[in-house]
C-alpha positions in Angstrom: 230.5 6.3 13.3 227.5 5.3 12.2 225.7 2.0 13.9 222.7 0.4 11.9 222.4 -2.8 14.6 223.1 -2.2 18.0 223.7 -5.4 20.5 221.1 -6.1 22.9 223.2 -7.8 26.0 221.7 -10.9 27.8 222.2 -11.3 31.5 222.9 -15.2 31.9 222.9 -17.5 35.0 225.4 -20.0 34.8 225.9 -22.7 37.4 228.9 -23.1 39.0 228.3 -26.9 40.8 230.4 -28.3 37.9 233.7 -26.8 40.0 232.6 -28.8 43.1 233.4 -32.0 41.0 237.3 -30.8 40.5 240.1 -32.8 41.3 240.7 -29.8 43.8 237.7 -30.2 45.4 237.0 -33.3 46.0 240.1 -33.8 47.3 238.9 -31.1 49.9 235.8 -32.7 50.7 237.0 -36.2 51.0 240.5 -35.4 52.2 242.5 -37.5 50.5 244.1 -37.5 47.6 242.9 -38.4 44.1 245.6 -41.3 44.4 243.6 -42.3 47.3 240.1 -42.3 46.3 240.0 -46.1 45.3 240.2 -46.7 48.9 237.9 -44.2 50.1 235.2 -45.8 47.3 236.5 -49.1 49.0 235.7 -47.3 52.6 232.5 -45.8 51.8 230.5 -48.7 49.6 231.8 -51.3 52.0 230.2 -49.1 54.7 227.1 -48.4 53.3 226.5 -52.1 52.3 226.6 -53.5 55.2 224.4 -50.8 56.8 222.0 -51.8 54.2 222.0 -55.4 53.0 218.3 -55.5 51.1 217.3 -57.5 48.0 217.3 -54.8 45.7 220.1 -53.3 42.5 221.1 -49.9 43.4 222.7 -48.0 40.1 224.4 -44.9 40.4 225.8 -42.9 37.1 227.1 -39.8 37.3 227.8 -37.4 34.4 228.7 -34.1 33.3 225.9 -31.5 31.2 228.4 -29.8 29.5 225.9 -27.2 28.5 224.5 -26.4 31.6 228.0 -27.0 33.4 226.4 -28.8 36.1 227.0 -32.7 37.6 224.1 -35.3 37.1 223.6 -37.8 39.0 221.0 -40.9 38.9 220.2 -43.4 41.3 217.7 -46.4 40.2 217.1 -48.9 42.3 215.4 -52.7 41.0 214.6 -55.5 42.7 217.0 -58.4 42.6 214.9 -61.3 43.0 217.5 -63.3 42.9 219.6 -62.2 45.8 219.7 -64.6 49.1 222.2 -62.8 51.5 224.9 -60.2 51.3 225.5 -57.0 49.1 227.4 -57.0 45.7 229.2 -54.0 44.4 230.6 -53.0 41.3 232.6 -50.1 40.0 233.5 -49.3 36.5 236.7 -47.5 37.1 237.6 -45.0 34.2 240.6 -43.8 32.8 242.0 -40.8 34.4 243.8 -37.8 33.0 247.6 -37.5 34.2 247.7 -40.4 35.5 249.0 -42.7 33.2 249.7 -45.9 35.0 245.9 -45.9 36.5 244.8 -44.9 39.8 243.7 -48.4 40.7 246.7 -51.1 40.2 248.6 -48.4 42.1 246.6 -48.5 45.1 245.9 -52.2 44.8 248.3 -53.7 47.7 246.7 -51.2 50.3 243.3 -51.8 49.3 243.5 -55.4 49.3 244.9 -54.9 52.4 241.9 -52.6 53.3 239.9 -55.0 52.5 240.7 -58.3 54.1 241.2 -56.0 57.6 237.8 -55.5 57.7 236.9 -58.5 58.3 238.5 -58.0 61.5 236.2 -55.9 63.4 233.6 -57.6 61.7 233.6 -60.9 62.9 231.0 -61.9 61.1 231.4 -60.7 57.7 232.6 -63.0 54.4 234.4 -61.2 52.2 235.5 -61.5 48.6 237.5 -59.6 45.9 237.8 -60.1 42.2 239.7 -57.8 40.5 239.4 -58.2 36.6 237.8 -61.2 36.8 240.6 -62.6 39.5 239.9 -64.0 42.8 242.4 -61.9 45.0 240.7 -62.1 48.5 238.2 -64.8 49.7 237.6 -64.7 53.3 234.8 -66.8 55.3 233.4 -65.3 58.5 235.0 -66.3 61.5 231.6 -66.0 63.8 228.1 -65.9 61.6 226.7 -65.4 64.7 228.1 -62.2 65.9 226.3 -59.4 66.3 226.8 -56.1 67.3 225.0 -52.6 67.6 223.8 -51.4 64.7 222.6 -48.0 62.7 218.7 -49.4 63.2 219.2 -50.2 66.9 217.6 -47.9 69.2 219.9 -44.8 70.5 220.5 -44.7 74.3 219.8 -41.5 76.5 222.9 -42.3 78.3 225.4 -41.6 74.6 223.9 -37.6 75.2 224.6 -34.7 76.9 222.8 -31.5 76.5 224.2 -30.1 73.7 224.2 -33.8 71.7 221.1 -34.1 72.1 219.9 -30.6 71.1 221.4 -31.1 68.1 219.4 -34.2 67.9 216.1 -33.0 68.6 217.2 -29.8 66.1 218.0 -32.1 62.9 214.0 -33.7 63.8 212.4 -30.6 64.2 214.0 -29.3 60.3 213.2 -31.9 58.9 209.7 -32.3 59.7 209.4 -29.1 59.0 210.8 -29.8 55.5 208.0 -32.6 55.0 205.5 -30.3 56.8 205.3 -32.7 59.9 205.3 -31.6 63.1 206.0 -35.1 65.4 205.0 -35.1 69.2 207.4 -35.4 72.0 205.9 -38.4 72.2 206.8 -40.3 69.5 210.2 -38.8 69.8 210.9 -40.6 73.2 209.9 -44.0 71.7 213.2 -44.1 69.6 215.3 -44.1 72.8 216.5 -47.5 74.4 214.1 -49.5 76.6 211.2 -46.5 76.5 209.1 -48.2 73.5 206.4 -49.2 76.0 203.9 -45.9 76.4 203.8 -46.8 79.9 207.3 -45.5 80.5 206.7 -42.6 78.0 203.6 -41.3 80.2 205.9 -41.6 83.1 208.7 -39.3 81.4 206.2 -36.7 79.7 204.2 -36.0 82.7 207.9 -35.6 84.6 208.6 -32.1 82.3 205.0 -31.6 81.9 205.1 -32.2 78.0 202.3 -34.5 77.7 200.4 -32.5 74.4 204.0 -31.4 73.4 205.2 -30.9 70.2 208.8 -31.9 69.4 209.2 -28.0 68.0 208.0 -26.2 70.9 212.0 -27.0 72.5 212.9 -24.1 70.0 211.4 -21.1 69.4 209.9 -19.4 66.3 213.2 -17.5 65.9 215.0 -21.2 65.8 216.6 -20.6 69.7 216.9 -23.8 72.0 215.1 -24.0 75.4 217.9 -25.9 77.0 216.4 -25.9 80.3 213.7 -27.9 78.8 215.9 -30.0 76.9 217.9 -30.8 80.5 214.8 -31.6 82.3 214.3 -34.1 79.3 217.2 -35.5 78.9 217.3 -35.8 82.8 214.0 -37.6 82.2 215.0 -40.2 79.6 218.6 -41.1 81.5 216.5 -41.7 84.7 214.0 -44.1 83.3 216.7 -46.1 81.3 219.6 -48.2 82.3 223.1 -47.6 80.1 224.4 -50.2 76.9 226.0 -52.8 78.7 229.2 -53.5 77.1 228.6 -56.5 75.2 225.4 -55.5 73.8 227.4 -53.6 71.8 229.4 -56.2 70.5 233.0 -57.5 72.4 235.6 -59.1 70.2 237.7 -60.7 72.7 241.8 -60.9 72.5 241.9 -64.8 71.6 240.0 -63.9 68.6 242.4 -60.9 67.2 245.4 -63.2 67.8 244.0 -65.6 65.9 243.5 -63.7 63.2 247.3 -62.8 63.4 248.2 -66.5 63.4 245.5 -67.6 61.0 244.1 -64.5 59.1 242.5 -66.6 56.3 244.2 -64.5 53.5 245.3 -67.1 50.6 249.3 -67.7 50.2 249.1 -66.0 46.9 247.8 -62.9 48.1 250.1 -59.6 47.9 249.5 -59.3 51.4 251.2 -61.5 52.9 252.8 -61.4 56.7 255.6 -60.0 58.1 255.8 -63.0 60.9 255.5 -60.7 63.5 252.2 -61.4 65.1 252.0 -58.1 67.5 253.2 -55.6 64.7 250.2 -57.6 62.7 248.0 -56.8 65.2 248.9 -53.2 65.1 248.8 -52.7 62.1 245.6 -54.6 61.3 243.8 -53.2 63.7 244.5 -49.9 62.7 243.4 -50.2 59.2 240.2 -51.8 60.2 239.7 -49.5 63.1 241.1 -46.1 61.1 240.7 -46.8 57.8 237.5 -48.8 57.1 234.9 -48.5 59.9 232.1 -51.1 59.1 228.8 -51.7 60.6 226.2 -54.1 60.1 225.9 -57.6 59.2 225.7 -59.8 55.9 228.4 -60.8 53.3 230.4 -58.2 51.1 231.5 -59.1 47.6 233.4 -56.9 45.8 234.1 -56.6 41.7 236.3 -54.2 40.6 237.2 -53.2 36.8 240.3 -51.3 36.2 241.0 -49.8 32.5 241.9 -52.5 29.5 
């Protein structure tokens, strides 16, 4: 058999991130299922917002290159001139294939219910839900005034042992080296608890002799921890500190969670509703707002949710 043109074969690279963005798989890395995730967006965006109430728009869009077979993702961030307090969040909630009656009036009862409990551990957080241009939950802050630790606070030698705290000094040591930054012990010890004077921070370097120290030299150039040093240092920090005292990091008392059981400030029409039994309230309630939704931070939450015409 004779053959005039003979086929040249390419050897092509073809990405495979487009399978992380399955139904499969993000149920895998979430752990929950798809009939689920409108209240693990409600979980995450709450949670993120009140870690970082700022006057600016944050825009996420996600997408799929179907020639490359790979997600995209954009994040823009504007200012919002206009915004005085709190955090607004929107989601455009799409269709979704094999699921006919919509993923999102389905899970609407439990994540109203989501929702308004997370107000509970959050004394002072105001609350609202639209949902297609309905007001479903509108819920004032029972204490303004509360406060309790947050993500910016400074971390206390006294939450660490050893191995915490190698991993600690391990996740600052990659990433400087990502930024090609190589930060002193120094300036490492002024992020703990009571030891941003550099009074005390003279005091603990010249204790382990780490005065010219850099934060790197606790691992070697093979990436091995010199947990003897990291002892002494920990040892160090503990000693010139005192431990959180409880209510620094924020008490909500019993009188307050009863309350909420008698009085939880949902309105009548609301499909949550009570069962009239204060205490299994209580446990309930509390474990939605302690299991389900775990929300730091401060400032008001309003949510706007769009499901499919």
């Amino acid at each position: 058999m004779n053959v005039s043109v003979k086929l040249r074969r390419q050897t092509f690279k073809t990405s495979r991130l487009l399978e992380f963005c399955s139904e499969r798989e993000l149920t895998n890395v979430c752990g929950h299922p798809a009939a689920d995730w409108p209240l693990v967006v409600l979980k995450e965006m709450t949670d993120n917002a009140l870690d970082a109430t700022e006057e600016s728009v944050h825009k996420i869009a996600f997408r799929v290159d179907c020639l490359r077979q790979e997600p995209k993702s954009e994040h823009l961030v504007e200012d919002c001139p206009g915004a005085k307090n709190g955090t607004k969040i929107t989601v455009h909630w799409p269709d979704v294939a094999g699921y006919p009656d919509g993923l999102l009036s389905k899970a609407k009862p439990r994540f109203l219910q989501i929702a308004a409990d997370t107000t509970w551990l959050n004394p002072h957080l105001s609350l609202t839900v639209d949902w297609n241009g309905k007001r479903e939950l509108d819920i004032a802050a029972a204490e303004p005034e509360w406060r309790k630790w947050g993500p910016s606070d400074p971390t206390s030698a006294h939450w660490y042992d050893i191995a915490r705290l190698e991993r600690y000094i391990a996740a600052h040591v990659a990433r400087d080296q990502d930024r090609s930054r190589d930060r002193t012990v120094r300036e490492f010890i002024a992020e703990f608890r009571g030891l941003s004077a550099s009074a005390k921070q003279k005091v603990i370097l010249d204790d382990i002799g780490a005065a010219r120290m850099s934060l790197s030299e606790f691992f070697s150039k093979e990436g091995q921890p010199d947990r003897k040093r990291i002892g002494r240092l920990l040892d160090a920090l503990k000693k010139h500190t005192k431990p959180v005292k409880p209510p620094d990091l924020g008490i909500i008392g019993k009188e307050y969670l009863l309350q909420r059981v008698i009085d939880p400030g949902i309105p009548a029409q609301s499909p949550l509703g009570r069962s009239g039994q204060p205490q299994r309230d209580l446990r309930v309630r509390l474990g939605h707002a302690a299991g389900a939704v775990d929300v730091r931070g401060h400032g008001t939450v309003r949510h706007a949710f769009a499901a499919p015409a």
